[in-house]
C-alpha positions as CSV (number, residue, x, y, z in Angstrom):
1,X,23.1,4.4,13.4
2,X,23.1,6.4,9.9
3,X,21.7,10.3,10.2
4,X,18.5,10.8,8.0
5,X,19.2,12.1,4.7
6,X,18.7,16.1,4.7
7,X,16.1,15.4,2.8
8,X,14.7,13.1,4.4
9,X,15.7,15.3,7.9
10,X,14.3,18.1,6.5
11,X,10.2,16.2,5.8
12,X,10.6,14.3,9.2
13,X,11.8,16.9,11.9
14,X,8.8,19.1,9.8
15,X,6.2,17.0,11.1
16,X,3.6,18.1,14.1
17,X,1.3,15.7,15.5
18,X,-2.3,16.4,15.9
19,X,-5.6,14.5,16.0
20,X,-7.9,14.4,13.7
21,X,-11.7,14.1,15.5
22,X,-14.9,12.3,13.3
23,X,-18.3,13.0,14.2
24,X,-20.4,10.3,15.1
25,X,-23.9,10.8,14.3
26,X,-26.1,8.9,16.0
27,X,-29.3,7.8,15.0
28,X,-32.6,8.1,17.3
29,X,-36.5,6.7,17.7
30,X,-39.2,7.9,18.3
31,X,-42.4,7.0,19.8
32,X,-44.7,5.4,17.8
33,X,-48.8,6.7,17.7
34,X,-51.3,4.2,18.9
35,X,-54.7,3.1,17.4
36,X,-55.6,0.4,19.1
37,X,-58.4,-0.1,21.2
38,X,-57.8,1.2,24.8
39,X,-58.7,-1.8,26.3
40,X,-56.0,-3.8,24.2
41,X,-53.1,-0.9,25.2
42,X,-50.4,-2.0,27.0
43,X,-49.7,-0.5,30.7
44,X,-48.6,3.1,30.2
45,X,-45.1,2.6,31.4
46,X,-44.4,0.5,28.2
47,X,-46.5,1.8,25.8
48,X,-44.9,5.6,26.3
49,X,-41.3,3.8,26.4
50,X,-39.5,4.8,22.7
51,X,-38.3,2.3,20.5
52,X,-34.8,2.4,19.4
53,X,-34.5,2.4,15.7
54,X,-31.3,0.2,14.6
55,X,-28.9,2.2,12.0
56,X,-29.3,0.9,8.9
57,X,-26.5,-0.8,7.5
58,X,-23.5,0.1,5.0
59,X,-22.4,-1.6,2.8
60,X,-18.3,-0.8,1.9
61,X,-16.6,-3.4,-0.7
62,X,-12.7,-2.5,-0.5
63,X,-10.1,-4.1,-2.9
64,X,-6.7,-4.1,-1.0
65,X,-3.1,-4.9,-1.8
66,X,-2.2,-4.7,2.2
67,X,-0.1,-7.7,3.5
68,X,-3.1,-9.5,5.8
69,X,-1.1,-8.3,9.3
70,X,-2.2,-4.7,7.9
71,X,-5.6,-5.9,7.1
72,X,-6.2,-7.6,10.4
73,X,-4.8,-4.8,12.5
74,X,-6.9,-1.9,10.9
75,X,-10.2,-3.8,9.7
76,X,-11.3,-4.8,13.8
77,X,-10.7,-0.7,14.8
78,X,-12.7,0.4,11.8
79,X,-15.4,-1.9,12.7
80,X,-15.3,-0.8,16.4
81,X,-15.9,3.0,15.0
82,X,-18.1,2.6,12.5
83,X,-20.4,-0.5,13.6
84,X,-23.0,0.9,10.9
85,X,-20.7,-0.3,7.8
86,X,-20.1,-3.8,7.0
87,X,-17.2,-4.2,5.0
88,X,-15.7,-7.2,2.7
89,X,-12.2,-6.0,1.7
90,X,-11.0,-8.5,-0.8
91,X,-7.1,-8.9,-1.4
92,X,-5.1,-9.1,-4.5
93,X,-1.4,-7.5,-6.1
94,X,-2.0,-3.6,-6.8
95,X,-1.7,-4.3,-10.7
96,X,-4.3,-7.1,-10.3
97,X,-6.6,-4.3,-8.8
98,X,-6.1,-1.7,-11.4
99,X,-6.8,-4.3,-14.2
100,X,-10.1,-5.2,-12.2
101,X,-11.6,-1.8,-11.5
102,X,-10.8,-1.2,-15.3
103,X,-12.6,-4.0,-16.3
104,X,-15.7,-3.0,-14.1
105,X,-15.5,0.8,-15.2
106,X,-19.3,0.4,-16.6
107,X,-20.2,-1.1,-13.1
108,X,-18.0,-0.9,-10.5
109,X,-18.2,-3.6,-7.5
110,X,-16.0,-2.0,-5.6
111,X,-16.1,1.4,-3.3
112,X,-12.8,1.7,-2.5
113,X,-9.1,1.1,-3.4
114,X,-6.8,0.6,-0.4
115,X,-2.9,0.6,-1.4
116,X,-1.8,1.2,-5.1
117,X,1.5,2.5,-5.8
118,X,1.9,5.6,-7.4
119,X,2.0,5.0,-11.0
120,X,-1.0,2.4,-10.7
121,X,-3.2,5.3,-9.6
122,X,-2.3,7.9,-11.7
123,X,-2.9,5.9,-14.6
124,X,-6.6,5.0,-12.8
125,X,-7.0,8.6,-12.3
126,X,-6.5,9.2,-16.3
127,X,-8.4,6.2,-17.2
128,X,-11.3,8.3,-15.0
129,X,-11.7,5.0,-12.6
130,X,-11.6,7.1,-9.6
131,X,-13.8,9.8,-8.0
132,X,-12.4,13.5,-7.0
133,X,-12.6,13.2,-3.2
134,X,-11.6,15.9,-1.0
135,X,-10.5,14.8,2.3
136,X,-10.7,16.8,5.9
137,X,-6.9,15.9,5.9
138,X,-6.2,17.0,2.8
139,X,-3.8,20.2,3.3
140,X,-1.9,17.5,6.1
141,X,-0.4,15.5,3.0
142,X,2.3,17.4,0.4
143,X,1.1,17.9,-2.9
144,X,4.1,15.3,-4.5
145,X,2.3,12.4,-2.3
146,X,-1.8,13.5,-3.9
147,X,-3.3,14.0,-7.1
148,X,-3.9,17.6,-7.4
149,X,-7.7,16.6,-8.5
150,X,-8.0,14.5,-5.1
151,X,-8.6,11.4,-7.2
152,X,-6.2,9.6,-5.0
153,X,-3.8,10.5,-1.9
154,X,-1.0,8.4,-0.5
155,X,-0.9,6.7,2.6
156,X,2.2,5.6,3.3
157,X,5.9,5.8,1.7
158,X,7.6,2.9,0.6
159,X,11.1,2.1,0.3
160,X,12.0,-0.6,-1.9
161,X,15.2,-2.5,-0.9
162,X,17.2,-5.5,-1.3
163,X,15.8,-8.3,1.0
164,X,17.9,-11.1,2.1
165,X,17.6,-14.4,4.6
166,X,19.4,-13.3,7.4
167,X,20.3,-16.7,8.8
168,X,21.8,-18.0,5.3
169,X,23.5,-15.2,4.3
170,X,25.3,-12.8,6.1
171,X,24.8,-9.0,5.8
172,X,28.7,-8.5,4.3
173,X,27.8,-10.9,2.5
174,X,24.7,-9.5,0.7
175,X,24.8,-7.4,-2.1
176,X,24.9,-3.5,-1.2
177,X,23.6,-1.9,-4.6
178,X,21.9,-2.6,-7.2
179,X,24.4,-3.6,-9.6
180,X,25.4,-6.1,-7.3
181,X,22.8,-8.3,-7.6
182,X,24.0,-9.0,-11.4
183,X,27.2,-10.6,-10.0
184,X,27.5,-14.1,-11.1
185,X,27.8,-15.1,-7.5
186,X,24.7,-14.6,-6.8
187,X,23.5,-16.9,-10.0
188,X,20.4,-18.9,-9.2
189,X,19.8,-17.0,-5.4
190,X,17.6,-14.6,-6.0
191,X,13.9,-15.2,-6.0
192,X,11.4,-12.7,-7.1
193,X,7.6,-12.3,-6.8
194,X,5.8,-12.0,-10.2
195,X,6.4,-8.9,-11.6
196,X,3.6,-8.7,-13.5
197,X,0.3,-8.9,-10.7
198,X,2.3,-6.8,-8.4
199,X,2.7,-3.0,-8.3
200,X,5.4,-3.2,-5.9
201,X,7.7,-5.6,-8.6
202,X,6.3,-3.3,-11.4
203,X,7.7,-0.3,-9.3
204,X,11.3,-1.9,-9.0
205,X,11.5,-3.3,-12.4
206,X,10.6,-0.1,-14.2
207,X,12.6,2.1,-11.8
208,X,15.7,-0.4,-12.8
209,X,15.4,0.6,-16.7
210,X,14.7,4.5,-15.5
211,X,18.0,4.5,-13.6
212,X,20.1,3.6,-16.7
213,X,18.4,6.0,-19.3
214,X,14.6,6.3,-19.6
215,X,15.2,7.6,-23.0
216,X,16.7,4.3,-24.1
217,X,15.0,1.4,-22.4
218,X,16.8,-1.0,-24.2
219,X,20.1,-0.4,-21.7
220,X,17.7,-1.1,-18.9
221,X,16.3,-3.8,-20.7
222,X,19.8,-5.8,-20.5
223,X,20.4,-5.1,-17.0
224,X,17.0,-7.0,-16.3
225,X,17.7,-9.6,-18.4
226,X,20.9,-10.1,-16.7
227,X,19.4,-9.5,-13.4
228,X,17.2,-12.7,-15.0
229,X,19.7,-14.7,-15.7
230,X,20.6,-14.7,-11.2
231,X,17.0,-15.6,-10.9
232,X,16.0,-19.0,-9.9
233,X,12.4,-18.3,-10.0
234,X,9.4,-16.1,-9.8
235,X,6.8,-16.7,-6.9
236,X,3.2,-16.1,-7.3
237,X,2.4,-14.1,-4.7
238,X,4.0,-12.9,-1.2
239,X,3.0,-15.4,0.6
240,X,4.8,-18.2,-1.4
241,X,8.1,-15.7,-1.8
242,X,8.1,-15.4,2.4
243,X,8.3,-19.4,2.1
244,X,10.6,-19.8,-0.5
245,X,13.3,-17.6,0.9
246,X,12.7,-18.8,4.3
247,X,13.3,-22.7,3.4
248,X,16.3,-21.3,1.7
249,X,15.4,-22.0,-1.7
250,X,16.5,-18.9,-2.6
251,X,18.2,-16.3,-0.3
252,X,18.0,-12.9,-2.0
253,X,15.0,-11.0,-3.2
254,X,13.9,-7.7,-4.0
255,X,10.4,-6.4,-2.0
256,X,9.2,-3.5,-0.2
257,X,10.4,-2.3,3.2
258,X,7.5,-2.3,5.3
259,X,6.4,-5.8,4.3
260,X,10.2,-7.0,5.1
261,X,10.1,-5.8,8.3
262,X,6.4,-7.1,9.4
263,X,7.8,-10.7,8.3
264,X,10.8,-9.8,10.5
265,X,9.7,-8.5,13.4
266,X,6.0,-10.0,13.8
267,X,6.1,-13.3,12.2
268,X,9.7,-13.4,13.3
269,X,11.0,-14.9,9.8
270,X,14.6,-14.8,9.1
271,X,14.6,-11.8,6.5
272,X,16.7,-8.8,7.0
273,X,17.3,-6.0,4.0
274,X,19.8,-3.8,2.5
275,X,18.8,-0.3,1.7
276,X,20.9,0.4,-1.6
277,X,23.6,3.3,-1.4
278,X,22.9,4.8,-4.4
279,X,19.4,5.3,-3.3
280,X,15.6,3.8,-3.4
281,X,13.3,3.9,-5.6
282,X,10.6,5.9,-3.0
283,X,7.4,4.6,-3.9
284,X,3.7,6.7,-2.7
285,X,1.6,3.8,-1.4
286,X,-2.1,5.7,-1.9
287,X,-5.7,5.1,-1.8
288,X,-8.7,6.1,-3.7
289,X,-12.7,6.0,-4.1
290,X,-13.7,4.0,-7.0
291,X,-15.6,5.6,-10.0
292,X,-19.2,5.2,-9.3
293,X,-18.8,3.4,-5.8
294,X,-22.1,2.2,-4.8
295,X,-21.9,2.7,-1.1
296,X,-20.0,6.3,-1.2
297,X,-20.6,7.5,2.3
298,X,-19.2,3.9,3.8
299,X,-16.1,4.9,1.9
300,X,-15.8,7.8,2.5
301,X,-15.7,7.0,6.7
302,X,-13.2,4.8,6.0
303,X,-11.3,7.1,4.1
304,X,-11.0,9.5,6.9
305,X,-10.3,6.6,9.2
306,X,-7.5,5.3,7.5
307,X,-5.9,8.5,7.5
308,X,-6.5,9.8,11.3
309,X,-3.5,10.8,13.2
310,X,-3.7,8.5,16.1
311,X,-4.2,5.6,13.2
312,X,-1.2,6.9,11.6
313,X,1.2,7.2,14.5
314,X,0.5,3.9,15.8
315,X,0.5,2.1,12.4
316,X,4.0,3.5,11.9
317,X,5.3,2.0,15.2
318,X,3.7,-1.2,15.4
319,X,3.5,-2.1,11.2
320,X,6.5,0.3,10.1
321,X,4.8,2.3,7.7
322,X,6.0,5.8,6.6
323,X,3.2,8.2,7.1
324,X,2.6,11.2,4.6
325,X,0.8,13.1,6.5
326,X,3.2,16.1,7.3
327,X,2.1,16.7,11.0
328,X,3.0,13.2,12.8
329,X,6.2,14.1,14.8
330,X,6.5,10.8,17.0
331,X,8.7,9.0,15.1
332,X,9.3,5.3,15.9
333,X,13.3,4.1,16.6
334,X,13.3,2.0,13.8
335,X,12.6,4.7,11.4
336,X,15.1,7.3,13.4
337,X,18.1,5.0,12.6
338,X,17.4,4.5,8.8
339,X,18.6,7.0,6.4
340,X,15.8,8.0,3.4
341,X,17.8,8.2,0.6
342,X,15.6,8.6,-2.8
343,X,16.6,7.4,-6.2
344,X,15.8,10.2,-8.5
345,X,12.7,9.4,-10.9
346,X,10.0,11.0,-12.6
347,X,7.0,9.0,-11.8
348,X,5.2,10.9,-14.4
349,X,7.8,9.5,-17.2
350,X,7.7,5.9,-15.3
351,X,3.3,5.9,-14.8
352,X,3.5,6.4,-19.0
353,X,6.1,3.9,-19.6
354,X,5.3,0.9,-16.8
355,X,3.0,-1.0,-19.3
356,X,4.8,-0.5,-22.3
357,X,8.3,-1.4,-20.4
358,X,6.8,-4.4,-18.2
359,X,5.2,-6.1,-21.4
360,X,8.6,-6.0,-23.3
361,X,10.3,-7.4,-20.6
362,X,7.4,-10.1,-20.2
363,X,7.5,-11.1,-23.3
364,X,11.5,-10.7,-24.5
365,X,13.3,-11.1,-21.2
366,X,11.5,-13.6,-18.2
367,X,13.2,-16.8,-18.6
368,X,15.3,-15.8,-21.5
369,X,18.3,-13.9,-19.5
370,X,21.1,-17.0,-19.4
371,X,20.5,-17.7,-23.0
């Protein structure tokens, strides 16, 4: 087992776990006057019995870039807490949400934004597409994981490693760094989800031409395109890469850690990963209320739900996440054993640069790396 990272050490053995309590308020009748003739009342019994007034119902429309296991797990327990909201969460890559709430600024259909890397939300946050919310948890997560006008606060942390098919390729085989990947051995292996619709690929890509010089793109530029030329394809979404790789189409790919390990362990796919030794780029995997959300209490219980301490501790041993709140101390085995090194970025520099960067390599480099 590798130690934790002192950094890494240093924010897990800080942690204290504590619950976080909601109040539930509960709504009550009352019992109604009568002006009926007396003749025509009902027996006293049932006349002086109160009716129970039903709460009214919330509506809460929720844009999410959560794999479905996530959804699934966390959407039944809200529901059991909060009975009063209905909820239609509708799923999509995190650039794909950005780009929507954007284009609804003037009237937004959604309430809330559930999982949105870093960059994605501080560019909403500029773009003033998201409301300043103060949460009851809000002193439990560390200023470098919120926006310091509570327009969006991270959930989760998430590695992003080198993922591999375990049963084609063995792990001595597999590439340990990132460089490795642009060996010509691994030429026409490597499978990658489209960049552009998902924050995650966004994340990697830019952090790729950060790492060489974010004051000249263009050297990050030619390791993409030669990373491009290894490629075989690019997958539309998840859910076609998880098939891809697991037919052995391709073997090598480049995704986040929580979502490897949830196709791993839970849908019990052959996929393994390689956590790079020079480091990872650490992404903040956040949340957020939508500008001018239509149904703002409904998000804002679901808000506090996502982030309670119970939720958090259990989501991190049974779906592998990475909590950021600073006081949840029972740590999982799987996480113990994994050591938390950080590539070094400014996500300020990279949030600026992501759409400038990600169009030029749209446009110049995607299918254009072998020639």
């Amino acid at each position: 087992m590798k130690k934790l990272s002192k950094k890494s050490s240093a924010w897990l053995t800080g942690l204290v776990l504590s619950t976080v309590a909601l109040t539930v308020t509960a709504c009550g009748g009352s019992v109604p006057s009568s002006t009926q003739n007396p003749a025509s009342v009902k027996p006293a019994v049932e006349s002086q019995k109160p009716s129970e007034k039903p709460a009214e119902k919330q509506k809460l429309v929720i844009y999410t870039a959560r794999d479905k296991n996530v959804v699934d797990e966390i959407m039944p327990k809200f529901k059991a807490k909060h009975p009063e909201v209905e909820a239609e969460v509708l799923t999509m890559g995190a650039q794909q949400i950005l780009e929507r709430v954007r284009g609804e600024k003037a009237n937004a259909q959604a309430d809330f934004w559930w999982g949105g890397t870093q960059s994605g939300l501080m560019t909403a946050a500029n773009e003033g597409l998201l409301e300043s919310v103060k949460p009851s948890f809000a002193d439990k997560v560390p200023a470098l994981y919120k926006d310091a006008q509570d327009r969006w606060y991270g959930e989760m942390l998430l590695p992003e490693v080198i993922m591999y098919n375990s049963k084609a390729m063995k792990k001595e085989d597999a590439p340990k760094d990132w460089d490795d990947l642009l060996d010509p051995k691994y030429k026409g292996k490597i499978i990658i989800r489209g960049v552009l619709a998902s924050g995650t690929m966004r994340t990697i890509y830019s952090s790729m031409i950060f790492r060489q010089d974010p004051a000249d793109p263009k050297k990050g530029y030619e390791w993409l395109k030669k990373l491009d030329a290894n490629t075989k394809e690019y997958a539309q979404d998840p859910t076609n890469l998880y098939l891809k790789l697991a037919r052995e189409e391709g073997t090598l790919s480049l995704w986040n850690l929580q979502d490897i390990m949830i196709q791993k362990e839970l849908q019990k796919q052959p996929f393994d990963f390689i956590y790079p030794t020079s480091g990872a780029p650490i992404l903040v995997d956040g949340v957020g209320v939508v500008k001018g959300a239509k149904n703002m209490d409904a998000a804002k219980k679901f808000y506090e739900f996502l982030f309670e301490s119970n939720l958090r501790t259990e989501l991190a041993e049974k779906l592998f996440q990475i909590p950021t709140r600073t006081d949840i101390t029972t740590l999982p085995a799987w996480l113990k054993g994994l050591e938390l090194k950080p590539m070094q970025i400014d996500w300020k520099v990279m949030a600026d640069k992501e759409k400038e960067w990600m169009q030029y390599w749209d446009e110049s480099i995607k299918g254009k790396g072998s020639k």
